[in-house]
C-alpha positions in Angstrom: 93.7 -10.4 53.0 90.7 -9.4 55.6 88.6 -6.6 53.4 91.7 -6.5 50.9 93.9 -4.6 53.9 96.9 -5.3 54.5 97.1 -6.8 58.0 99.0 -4.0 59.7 96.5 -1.7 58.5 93.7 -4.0 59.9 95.3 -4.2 63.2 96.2 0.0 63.0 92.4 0.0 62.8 91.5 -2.1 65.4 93.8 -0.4 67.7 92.5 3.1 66.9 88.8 2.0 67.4 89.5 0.4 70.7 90.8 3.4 72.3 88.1 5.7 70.7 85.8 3.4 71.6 87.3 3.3 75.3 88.0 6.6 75.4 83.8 7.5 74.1 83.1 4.7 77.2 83.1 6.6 79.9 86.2 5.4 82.2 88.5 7.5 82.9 90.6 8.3 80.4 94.0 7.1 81.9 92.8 3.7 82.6 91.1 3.4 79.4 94.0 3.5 77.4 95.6 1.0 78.9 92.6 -1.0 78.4 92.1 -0.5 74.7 95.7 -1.7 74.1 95.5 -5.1 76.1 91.9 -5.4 74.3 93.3 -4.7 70.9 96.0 -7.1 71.3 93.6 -9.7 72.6 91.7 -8.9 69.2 94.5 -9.1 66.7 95.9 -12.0 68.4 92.7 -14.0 67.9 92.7 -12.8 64.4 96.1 -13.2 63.7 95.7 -17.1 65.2 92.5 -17.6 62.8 95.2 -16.7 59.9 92.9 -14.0 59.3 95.6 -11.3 59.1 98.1 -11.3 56.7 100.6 -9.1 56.2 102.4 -8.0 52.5 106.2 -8.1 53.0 108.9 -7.8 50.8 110.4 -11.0 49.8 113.8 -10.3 50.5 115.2 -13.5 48.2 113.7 -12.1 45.6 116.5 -11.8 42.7 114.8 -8.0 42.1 115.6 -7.1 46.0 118.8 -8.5 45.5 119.6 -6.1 42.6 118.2 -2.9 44.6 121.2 -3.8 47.5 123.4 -4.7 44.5 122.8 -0.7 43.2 123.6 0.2 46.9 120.0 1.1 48.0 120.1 0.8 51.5 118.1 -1.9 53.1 116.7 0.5 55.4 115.3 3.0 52.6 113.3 -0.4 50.9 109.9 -0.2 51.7 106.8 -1.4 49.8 105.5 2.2 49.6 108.8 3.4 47.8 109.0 0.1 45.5 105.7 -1.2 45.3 106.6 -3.4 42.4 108.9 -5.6 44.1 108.1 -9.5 44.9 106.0 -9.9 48.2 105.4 -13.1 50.5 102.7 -13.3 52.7 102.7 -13.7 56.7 101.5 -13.3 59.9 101.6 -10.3 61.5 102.7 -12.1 64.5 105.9 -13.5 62.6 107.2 -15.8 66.0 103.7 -15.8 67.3 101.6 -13.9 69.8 102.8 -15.6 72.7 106.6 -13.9 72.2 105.0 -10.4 71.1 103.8 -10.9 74.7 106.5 -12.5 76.3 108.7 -8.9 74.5 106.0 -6.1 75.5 105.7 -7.3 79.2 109.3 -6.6 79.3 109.2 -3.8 77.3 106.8 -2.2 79.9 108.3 -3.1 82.9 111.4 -1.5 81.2 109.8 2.1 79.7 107.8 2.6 82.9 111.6 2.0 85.1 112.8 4.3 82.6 110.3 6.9 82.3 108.2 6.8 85.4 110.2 5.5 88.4 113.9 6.2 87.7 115.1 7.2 84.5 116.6 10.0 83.2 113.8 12.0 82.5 111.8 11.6 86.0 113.3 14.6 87.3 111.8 16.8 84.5 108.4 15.2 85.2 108.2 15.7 88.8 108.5 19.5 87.2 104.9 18.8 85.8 103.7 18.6 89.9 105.0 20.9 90.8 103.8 23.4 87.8 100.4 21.8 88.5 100.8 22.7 92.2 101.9 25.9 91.3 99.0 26.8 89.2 96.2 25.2 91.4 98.0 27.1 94.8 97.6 30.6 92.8 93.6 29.7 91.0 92.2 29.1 94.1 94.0 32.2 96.1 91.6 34.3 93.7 94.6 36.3 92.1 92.7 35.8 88.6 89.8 37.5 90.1 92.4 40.2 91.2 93.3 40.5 87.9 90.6 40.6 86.0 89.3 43.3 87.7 92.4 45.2 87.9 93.1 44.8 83.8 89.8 45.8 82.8 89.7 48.7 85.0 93.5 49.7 82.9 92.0 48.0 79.3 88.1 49.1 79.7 88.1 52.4 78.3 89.4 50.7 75.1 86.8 49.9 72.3 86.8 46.2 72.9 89.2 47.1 75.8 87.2 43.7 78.2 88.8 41.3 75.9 91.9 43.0 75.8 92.2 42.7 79.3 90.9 38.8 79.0 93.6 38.4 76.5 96.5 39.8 78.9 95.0 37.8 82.1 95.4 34.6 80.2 98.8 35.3 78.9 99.4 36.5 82.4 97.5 33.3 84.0 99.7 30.9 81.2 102.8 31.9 82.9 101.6 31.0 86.4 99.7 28.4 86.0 100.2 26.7 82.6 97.0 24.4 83.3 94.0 24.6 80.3 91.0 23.8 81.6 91.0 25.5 85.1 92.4 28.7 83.3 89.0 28.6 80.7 86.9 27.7 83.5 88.0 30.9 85.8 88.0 33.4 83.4 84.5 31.8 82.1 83.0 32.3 85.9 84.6 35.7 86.1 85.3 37.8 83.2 82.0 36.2 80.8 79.2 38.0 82.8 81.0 41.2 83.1 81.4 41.4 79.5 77.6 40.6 78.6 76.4 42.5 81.5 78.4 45.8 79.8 76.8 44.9 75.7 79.7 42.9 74.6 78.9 39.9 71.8 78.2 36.8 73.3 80.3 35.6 70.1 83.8 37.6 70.8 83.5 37.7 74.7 83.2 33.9 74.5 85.9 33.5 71.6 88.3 35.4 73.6 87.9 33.5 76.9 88.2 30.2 75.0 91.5 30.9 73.2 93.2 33.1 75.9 92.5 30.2 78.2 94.7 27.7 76.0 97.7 29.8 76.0 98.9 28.0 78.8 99.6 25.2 76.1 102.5 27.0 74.7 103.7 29.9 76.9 106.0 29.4 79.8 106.1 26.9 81.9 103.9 25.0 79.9 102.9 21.2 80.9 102.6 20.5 77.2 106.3 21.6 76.5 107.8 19.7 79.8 105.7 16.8 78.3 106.9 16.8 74.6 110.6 18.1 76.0 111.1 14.9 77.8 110.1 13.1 74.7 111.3 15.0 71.7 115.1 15.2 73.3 115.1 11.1 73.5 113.5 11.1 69.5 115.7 13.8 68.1 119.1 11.8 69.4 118.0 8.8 68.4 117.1 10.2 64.9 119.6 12.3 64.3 122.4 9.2 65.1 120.2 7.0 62.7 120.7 9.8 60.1 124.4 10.1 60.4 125.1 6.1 60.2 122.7 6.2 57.6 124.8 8.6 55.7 128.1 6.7 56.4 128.8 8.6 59.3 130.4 7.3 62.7 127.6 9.6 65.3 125.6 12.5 64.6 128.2 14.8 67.0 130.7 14.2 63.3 128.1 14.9 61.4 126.0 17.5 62.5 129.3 19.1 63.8 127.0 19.7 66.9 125.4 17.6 69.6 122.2 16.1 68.9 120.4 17.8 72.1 117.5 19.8 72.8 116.0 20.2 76.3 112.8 21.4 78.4 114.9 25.0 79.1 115.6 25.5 75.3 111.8 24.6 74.6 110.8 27.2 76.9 113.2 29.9 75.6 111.5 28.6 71.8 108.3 28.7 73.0 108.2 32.6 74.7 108.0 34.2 71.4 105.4 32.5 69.7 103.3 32.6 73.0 103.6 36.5 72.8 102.9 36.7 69.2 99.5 34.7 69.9 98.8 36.7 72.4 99.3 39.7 70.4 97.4 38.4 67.4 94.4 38.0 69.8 94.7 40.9 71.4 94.6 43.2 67.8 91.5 41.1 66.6 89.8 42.0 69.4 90.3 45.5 68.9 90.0 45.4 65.1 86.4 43.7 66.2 85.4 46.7 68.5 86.7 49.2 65.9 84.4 47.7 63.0 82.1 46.4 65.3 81.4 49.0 67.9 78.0 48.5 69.6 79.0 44.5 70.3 82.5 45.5 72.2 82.2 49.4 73.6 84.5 50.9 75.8 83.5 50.3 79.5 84.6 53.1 82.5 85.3 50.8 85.5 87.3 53.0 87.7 91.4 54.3 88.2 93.5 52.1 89.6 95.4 54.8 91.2 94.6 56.7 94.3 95.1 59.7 93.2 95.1 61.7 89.6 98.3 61.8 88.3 98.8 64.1 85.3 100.5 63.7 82.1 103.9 65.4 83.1 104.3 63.0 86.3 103.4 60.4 84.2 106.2 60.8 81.2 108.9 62.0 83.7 108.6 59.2 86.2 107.2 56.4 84.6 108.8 56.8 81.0 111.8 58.8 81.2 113.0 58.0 84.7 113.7 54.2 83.9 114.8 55.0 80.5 117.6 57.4 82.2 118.3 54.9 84.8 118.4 51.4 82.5 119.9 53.9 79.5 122.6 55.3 81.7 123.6 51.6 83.3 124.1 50.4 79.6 125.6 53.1 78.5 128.2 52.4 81.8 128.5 48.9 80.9 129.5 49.9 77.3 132.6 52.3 78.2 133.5 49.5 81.2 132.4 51.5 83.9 130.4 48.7 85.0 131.3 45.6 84.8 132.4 42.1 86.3 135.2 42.5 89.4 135.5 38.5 89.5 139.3 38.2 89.3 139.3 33.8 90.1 141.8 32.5 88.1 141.4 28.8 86.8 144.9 26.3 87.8 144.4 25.5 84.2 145.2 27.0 80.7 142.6 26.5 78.5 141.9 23.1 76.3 143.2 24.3 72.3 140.2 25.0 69.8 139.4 22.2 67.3 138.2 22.2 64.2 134.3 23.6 63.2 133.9 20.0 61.6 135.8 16.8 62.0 137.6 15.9 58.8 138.9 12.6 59.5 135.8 11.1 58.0 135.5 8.4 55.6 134.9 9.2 52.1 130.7 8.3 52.3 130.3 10.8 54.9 132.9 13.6 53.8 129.7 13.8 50.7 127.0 13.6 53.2 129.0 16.8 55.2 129.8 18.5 52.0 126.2 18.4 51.3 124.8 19.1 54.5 127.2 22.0 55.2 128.2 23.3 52.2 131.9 23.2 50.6 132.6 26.7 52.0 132.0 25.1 55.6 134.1 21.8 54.7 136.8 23.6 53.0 137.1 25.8 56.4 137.0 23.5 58.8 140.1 21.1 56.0 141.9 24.8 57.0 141.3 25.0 60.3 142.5 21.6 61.0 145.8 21.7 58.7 146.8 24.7 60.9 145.9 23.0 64.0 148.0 19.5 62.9 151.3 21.7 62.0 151.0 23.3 65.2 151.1 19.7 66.7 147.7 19.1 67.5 145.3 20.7 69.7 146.9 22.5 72.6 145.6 20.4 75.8 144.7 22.1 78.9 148.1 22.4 81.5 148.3 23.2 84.7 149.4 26.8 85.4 152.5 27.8 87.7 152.2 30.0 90.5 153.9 33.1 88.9 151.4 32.4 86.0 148.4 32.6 88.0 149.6 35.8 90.1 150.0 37.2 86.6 146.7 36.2 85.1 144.8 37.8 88.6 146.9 41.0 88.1 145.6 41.6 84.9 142.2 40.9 85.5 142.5 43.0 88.2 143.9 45.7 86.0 141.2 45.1 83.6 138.2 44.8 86.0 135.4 47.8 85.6 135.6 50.3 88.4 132.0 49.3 89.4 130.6 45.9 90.0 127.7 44.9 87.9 126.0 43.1 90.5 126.4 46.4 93.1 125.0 48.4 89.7 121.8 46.4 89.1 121.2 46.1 93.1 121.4 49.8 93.2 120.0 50.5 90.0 117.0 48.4 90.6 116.2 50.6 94.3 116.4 53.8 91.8 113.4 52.2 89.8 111.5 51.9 93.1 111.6 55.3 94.1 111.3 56.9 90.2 108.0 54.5 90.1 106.5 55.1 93.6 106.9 58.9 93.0 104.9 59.2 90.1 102.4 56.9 91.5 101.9 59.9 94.8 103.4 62.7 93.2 101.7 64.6 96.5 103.1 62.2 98.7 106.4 63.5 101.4 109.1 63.4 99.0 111.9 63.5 101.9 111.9 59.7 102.5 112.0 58.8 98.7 114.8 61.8 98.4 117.0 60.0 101.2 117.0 56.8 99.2 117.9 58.4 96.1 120.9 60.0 98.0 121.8 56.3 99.0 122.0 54.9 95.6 123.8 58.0 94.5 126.3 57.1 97.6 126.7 53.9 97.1 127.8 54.2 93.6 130.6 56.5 95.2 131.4 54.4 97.8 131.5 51.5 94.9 134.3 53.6 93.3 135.9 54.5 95.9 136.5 52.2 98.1 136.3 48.5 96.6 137.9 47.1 94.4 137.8 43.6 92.6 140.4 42.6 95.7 138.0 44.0 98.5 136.0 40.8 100.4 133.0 40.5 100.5 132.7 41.2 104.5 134.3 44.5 103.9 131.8 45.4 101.4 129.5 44.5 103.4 130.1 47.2 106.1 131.2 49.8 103.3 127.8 49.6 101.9 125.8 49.2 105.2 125.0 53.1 105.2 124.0 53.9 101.7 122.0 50.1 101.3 120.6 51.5 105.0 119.3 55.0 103.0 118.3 53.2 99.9 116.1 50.3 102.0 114.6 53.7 104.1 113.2 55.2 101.1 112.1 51.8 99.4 110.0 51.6 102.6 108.4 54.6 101.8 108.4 54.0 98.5 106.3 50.3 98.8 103.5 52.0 100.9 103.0 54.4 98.3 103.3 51.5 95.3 100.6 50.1 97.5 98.0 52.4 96.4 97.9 51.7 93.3 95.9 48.8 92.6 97.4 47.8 89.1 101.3 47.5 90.6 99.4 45.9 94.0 97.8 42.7 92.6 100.4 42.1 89.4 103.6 42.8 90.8 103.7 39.7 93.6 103.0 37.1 90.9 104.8 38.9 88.1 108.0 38.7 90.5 107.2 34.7 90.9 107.0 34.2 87.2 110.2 36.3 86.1 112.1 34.4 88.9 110.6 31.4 87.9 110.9 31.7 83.7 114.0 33.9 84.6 116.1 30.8 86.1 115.4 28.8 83.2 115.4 31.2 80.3 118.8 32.5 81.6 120.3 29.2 82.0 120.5 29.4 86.1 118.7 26.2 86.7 116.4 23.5 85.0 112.7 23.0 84.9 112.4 20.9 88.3 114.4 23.5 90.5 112.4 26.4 89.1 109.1 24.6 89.5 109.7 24.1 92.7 110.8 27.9 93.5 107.1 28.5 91.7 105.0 26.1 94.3 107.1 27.0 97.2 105.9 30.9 95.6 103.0 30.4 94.9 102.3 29.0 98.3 103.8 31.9 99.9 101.5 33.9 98.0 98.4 32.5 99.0 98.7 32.2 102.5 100.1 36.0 102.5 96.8 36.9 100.6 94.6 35.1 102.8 95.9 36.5 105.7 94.9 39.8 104.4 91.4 38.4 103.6 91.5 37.7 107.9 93.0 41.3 108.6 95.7 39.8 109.9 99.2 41.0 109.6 101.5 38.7 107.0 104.7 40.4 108.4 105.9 36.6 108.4 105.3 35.8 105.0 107.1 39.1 104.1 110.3 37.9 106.0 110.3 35.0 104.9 110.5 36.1 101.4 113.0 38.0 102.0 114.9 35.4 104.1 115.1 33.5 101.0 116.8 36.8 99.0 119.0 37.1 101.7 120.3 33.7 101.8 120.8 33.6 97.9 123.0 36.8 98.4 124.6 35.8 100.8 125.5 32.3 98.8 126.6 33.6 95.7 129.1 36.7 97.3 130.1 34.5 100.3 132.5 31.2 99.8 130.0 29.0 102.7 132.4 25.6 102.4 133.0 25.6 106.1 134.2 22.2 106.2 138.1 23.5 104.7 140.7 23.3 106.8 140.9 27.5 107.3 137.9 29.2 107.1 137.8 33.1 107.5 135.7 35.1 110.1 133.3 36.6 107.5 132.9 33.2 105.9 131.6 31.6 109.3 129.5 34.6 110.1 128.0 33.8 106.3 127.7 30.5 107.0 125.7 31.8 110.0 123.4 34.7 108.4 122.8 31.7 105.4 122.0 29.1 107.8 119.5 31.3 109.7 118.2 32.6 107.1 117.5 29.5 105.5 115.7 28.1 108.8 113.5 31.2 109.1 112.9 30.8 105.2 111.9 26.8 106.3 109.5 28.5 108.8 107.9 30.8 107.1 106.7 27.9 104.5 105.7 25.4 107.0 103.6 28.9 108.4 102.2 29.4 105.0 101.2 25.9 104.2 99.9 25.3 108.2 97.7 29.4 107.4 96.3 27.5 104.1 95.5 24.1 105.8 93.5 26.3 108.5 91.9 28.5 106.0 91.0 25.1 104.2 93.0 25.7 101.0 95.5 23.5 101.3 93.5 20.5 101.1 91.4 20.8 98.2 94.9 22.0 96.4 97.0 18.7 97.5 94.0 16.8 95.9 94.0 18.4 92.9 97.7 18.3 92.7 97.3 14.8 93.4 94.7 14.3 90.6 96.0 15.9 87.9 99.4 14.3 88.4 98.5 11.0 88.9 96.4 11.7 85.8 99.3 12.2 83.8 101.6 9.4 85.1 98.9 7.0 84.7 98.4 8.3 81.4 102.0 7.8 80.2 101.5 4.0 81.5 98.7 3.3 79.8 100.3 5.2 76.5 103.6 3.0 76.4 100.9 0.1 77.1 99.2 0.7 73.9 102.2 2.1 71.7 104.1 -1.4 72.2 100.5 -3.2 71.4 101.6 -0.8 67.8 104.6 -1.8 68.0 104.9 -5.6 68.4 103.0 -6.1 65.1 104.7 -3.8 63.3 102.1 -0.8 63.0 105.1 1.5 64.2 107.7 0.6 61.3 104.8 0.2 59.1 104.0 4.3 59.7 107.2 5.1 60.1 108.1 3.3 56.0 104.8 5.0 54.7 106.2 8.6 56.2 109.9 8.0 54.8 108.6 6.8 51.3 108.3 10.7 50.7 111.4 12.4 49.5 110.1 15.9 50.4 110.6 16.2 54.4 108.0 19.2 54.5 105.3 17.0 52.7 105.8 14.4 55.9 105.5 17.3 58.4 102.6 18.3 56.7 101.1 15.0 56.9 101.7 14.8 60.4 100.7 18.1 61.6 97.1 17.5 59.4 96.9 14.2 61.3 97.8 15.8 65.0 95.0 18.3 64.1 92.1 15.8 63.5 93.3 13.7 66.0 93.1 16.6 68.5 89.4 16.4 67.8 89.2 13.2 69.9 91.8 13.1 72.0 93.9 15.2 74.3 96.9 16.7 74.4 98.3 13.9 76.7 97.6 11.0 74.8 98.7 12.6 71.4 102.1 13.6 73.1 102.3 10.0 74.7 101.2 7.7 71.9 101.0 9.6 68.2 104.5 11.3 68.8 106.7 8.2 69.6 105.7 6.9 66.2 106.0 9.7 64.2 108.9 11.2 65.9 111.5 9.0 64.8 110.9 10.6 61.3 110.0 14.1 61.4 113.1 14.9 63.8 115.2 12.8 61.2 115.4 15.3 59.1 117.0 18.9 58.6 114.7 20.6 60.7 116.0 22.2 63.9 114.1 20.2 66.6 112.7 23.2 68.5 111.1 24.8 65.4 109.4 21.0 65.4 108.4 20.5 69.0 107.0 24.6 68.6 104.9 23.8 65.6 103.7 20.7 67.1 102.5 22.4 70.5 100.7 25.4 68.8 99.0 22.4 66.8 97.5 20.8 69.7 96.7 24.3 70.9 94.8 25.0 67.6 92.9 21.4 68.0 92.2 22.4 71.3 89.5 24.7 70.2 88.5 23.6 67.0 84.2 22.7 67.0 83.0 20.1 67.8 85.4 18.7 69.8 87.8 20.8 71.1 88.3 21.1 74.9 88.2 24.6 75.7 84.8 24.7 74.0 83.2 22.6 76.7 85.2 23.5 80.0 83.6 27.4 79.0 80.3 25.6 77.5 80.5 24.4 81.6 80.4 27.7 83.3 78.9 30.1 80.5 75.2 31.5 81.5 72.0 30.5 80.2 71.8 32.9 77.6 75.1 31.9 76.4 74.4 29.0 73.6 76.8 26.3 72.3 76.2 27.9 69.0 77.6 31.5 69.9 80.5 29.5 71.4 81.3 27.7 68.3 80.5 30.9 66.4 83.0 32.8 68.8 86.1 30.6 68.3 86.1 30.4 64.7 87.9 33.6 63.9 90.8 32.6 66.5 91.1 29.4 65.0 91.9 30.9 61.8 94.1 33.3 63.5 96.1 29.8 65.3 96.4 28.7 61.7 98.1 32.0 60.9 99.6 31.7 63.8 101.0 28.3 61.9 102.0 29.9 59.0 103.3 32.9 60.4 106.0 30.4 62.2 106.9 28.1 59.3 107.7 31.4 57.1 109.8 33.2 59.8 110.9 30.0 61.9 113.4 32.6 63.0 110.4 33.7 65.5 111.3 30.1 67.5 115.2 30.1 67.5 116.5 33.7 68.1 115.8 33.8 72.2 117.1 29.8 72.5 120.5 31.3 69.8 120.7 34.7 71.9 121.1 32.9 75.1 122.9 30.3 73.7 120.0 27.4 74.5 
């Protein structure tokens, strides 16, 4: 053996000091990963040739292997780390030669890259990663982060170390929009760094607090990273979890876990909003607990209101704190005695399907132990209940098809049952009450008579709500019922917007806040996936930009405004309205739907094509699709070059090789350990993308093998890379701010700066492995 290493090892080595080494060249990145994996292959093919690479394996005609299969040790669970003493025979690494490894990963490519770059199953989630990134760049270069900036420290100045509270709320605010590192860092670095030097801050926490509120765009919503690890950790944790339950003597891991084996983007996003809030937070109270002990190197700065005019304690608690409370409290409440509720009254042709059992039972004896173990005997013994009543009721009722008397009895009771007022009228109605309440404490000397005319519209159309429809009422009738109060509300929300306008905090964060809740909102709540949403963002975000610099010009962006509300239109009018015009009879209000839909949809067409054509002219547009195109090619090229190299691992056994050294521990939090150290120190050299791409794949296999839930795993992992991220001397963040910072500003006050937020991302770690319940309770509430 070369150096007394095992052969794998030597060629794990050779492979890792090809792609640093390619990686420290000076190409770019993406193509130099898929040139230290044909180079490394060229190397431990040569070597392997030269018989210079032997590998250790277990001789499995040995008479003591023979007696470990005899005992009923699985041949999968023999490895040479777990029985080191058993006869070994010596080979190539290369068993059939180089020339087939070849011949196998040149297929192998051209297969991964069909699957997971040109058409398989997880393309569409990818092309959400362009249009995040187009999302992101579209809203950094329409300066709304310089909006910001100045807006939050104008609300967080007056705070001892109230700058980088404001810097801490502008990147959580900037993660949700744009969920892109380095240009995050970089503009909060060009803006917010000599503002906080220029008013006494520490060069130490003003630079600490750039750095890490700049990388929370690695974990909270929509995050690249978690797109990027979704896409990857749903394949591993399937694959895993089925190897687990045949393992056990199971038939699939659906019998065995007694649930499918499925995690997705949208649940990882739902995981990943409270931990990205809890970061947030933890930064945000150092920085305050910094300005309190330390209160010469953080002081309070006095930048200005935000607000036109003074408004005084009273207007403040009545309007902005007990006004929505009455008005959210009181719909609640409403919702709770069925006063509001759902009027939907559709019936289905079909009973329902019969429940079955919690667990399957009809299991063979090997993996009846493995469930009794796994689920407890409480669980078992249940579901052995369950299913005896279900078999002497003759099985599990199957779904029939209802008569006609049945279904006009079903709709009579629902309509019986239905709440009095529709919960979709309530929130509409509720949410032009919150308009008004807000915009008359923001001008409490402002003309009351328009805000008081929409507040006698609401209070009508919750009359005209009970009085009128009912669940049976269409929705064209409902339309003109509610024409005259919606007509009085809209009046007063007129009013009501010019007086939101001056206030400067509600001006420059309500438009983007609105883009991220209906961005996060669809696929938190289960409306849509990644790729729909992400497009909603860009097509946003665009929309935004060209409205804003149409203001820059004076000009008016009436357009953009109709537009966007073109596009609420239409959705209305498609979720209320049935817009299948191709039946054989279609009503009059369904055609004049299908009109108001189709119109506005055209206008909504025009009013992006205006956007896009006001940011081409402005010369936005351009610079944005190159970036766009940069990053994402970037990424795509990245993921070629990744499966190049992991196959290189693969084809002389470096990935089974890990994989046996990993499983050769009994404890399943000793191997995550392992692997989150090594993720750590390996996000010293390389980024995020080519530890997702080529480090997970391998490890994967065992880490979501286990008991762990799989988006407590991918979590963990992402907050890791975060952490590494920032970690001297290497991490990222630390140069992209060491880029931009002034002068005075030294690498060693950056390295300084970051080292008490590192410690916090580590408790950050710990905080989430002792109450994992932090990761799972928004994906169980919403049923992710």
């Amino acid at each position: 053996m070369l150096f007394g290493l095992d052969g794998v090892e030597i060629g794990l080595i050779i492979v890792f000091l090809c792609l640093f080494g390619g990686i420290l060249s000076g190409f770019p990145v993406a193509f130099a990963i898929g040139g230290a994996g044909v180079i490394s292959f060229a190397i431990i093919a040569a070597l392997d040739s030269a018989g210079l690479l032997i590998h250790q394996a277990i001789d499995t005609s040995s008479a003591e292997y023979a007696g470990l299969i005899a005992e009923g040790v699985r041949q999968e669970a023999i490895s040479i780390f777990r029985y080191p003493e058993l006869p070994r025979i010596g080979e190539p690494v290369f068993v059939q030669g180089w020339e087939t490894a070849l011949d196998r990963n040149v297929s192998f490519v051209v297969n991964r890259i069909n699957e997971r770059v040109l058409a398989g199953q997880s393309i569409e989630t990818l092309l959400a990663v362009l249009m995040f990134v187009l999302m992101g760049i579209t809203l950094e270069r329409s300066k709304i982060a310089n909006d910001l900036l100045t807006t939050m420290a104008r609300v967080f100045g007056p705070l001892p170390g109230g700058l980088a509270v404001s810097v801490v709320v502008v990147g959580a605010f900037l993660a949700a929009s744009t969920g892109i590192v380095g240009a995050t860092v970089v503009t909060m670095g060009l803006l917010s760094l000599p503002t906080m030097l220029r008013n006494g801050y520490s060069p130490e926490l003003a630079t600490g607090v750039i750095a890490v509120s700049g990388t929370l765009g690695q974990i909270i919503p929509p995050s690249i990273v978690i797109v990027l690890l979704g896409t990857l950790a749903g394949d591993l944790y399937s694959a895993a979890q089925e190897e687990r339950a045949q393992l056990v003597g199971c038939t699939d891991a659906l019998t065995y876990l007694g649930e499918p084996a499925v995690v997705s983007v949208g649940t990882l996003f739902q995981a990943a909003l409270l931990p990205g809030i809890l970061l947030a937070v933890l930064y945000a109270g150092y920085a305050l607990f910094y300005a309190i002990i330390n209160p010469a190197k953080a002081p309070p700065v006095e930048l200005g209101s935000t607000n036109s005019e003074v408004i005084t304690r009273t207007d403040a608690y009545t309007w902005f704190l007990g006004a929505p409370i009455a008005i959210i409290g009181g719909l609640i409440l409403l919702g709770q005695v069925n006063l509001v509720g759902s009027q939907d009254i559709t019936v289905d042709s079909f009973s329902d399907a019969g429940q079955t059992a919690s667990l399957r039972t009809n299991v063979g004896p090997e993996c009846e132990a493995a469930m009794q173990m796994l689920h407890g005997m409480d669980a078992w013994n249940a579901a052995v209940e369950e299913q005896r009543v279900i078999d002497e009721a003759g099985g599990v009722a199957q779904s029939v098809a209802l008569t006609e008397e049945e279904i006009v009895e079903a709709r009579a009771q629902m309509i019986a049952n239905a709440a009095p007022i529709g919960t979709g009228l309530a929130i509409g109605l509720a949410l032009f009450a919150l308009i008004l309440t807000t915009a008359r404490g923001t001008s409490p000397s402002g003309n009351p008579v328009p805000l008081l005319i929409g507040a006698l519209g609401v209070l009508l159309g919750f009359a005209v709500d009970v009085a009128f429809i009912s669940p049976t009422t269409t929705p064209g009738v409902t339309v003109l019922l509610m024409a005259i109060p919606v007509a009085m509300a809209l009046y007063g929300c007129r009013a009501a917007v010019g007086m939101l306008g001056q206030n400067e905090l509600l001006r420059v964060v309500f438009p983007p806040l609105v883009l991220i809740v209906a961005v996060l909102g669809s696929i938190l709540g289960g409306i849509t996936n990644p790729t729909p949403a992400a497009a909603l963002g860009a097509g946003g975000a665009i929309m935004l930009a060209a409205y804003r610099r149409l203001k820059d010009e004076d000009k008016s962006g009436r357009i953009i405004i109709m537009a966007t509300f073109s596009i609420l239109i239409m959705i209305l009018v498609g979720v209320n309205f049935d817009l299948r015009v191709n039946q054989d009879t279609v009503t009059l209000e369904n055609w004049i739907a299908f009109l108001v839909a189709e119109g506005t949809y055209l206008f909504a067409m025009f009013g992006i094509f205006y956007a896009c054509w006001t940011l081409f002219r402005t010369g936005v547009l351009s610079p944005v699709v190159r970036e766009t195109a940069k990053v994402t090619s970037m990424v795509f090229t990245i993921l070629i070059g990744s499966q190049l190299l992991n196959l290189v691992v693969i084809s002389f056994g470096g990935e089974h090789y890990i994989q046996q050294f990993l499983r050769s521990f009994d404890n399943e939090w000793t191997v995550f350990l392992i692997v989150m150290l090594v993720l750590f120190v390996l996000g010293f050299v390389l980024d995020f993308l080519e530890i997702i791409y080529i480090v997970i794949p391998i490890v994967g296999p065992v880490i979501y093998g286990g008991t762990m839930d799989p988006k407590w795993v991918t979590i963990m992992i992402a907050v890791n890379l975060q952490t590494s991220f920032l970690t001297p001397p290497f991490g990222f963040a630390l140069f992209y701010l060491r880029g931009v910072a002034p002068p005075q500003v030294t690498t060693g006050h950056i390295y300084r700066g970051i080292i008490p937020f590192v410690g916090i991302q580590v408790l950050g770690l710990i905080l989430l492995s002792l109450f994992p319940q932090v990761v799972t309770i928004v994906p169980n509430l919403l049923g992710g």
